[in-house]
C-alpha positions in Angstrom: -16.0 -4.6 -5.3 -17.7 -4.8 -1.7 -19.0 -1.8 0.0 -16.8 -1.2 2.9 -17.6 0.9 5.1 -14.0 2.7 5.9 -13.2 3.1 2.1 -16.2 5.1 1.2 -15.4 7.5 3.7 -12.0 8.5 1.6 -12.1 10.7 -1.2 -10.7 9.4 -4.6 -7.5 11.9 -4.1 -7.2 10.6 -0.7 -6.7 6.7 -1.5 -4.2 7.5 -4.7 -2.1 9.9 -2.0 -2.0 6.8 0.5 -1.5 4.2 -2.8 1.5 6.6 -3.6 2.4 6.4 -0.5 2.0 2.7 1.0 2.9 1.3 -2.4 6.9 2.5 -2.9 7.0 1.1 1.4 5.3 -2.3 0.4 8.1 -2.6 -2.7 10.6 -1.2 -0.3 9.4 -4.2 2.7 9.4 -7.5 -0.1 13.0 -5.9 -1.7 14.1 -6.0 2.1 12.8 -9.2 3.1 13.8 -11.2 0.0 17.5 -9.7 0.2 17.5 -10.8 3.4 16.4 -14.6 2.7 19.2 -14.7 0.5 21.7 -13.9 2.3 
């Protein structure tokens, strides 16, 4: 893994709360946009 900078600055609980977060939105955007290149 590379040393970035902004990610150090998180706290472990802080980056799973945002994965939690950002991940169900992600899955949400690619269900969206492949239903949509369907139809």
């Amino acid at each position: 893994m590379r040393n970035v900078p902004g990610i150090t600055m998180f706290e472990p609980a802080e980056i799973i709360a945002t994965n939690l977060f950002a991940l169900p939105i992600l899955l949400l955007l690619t269900n969206i946009s492949r239903t949509s290149a369907i139809a």
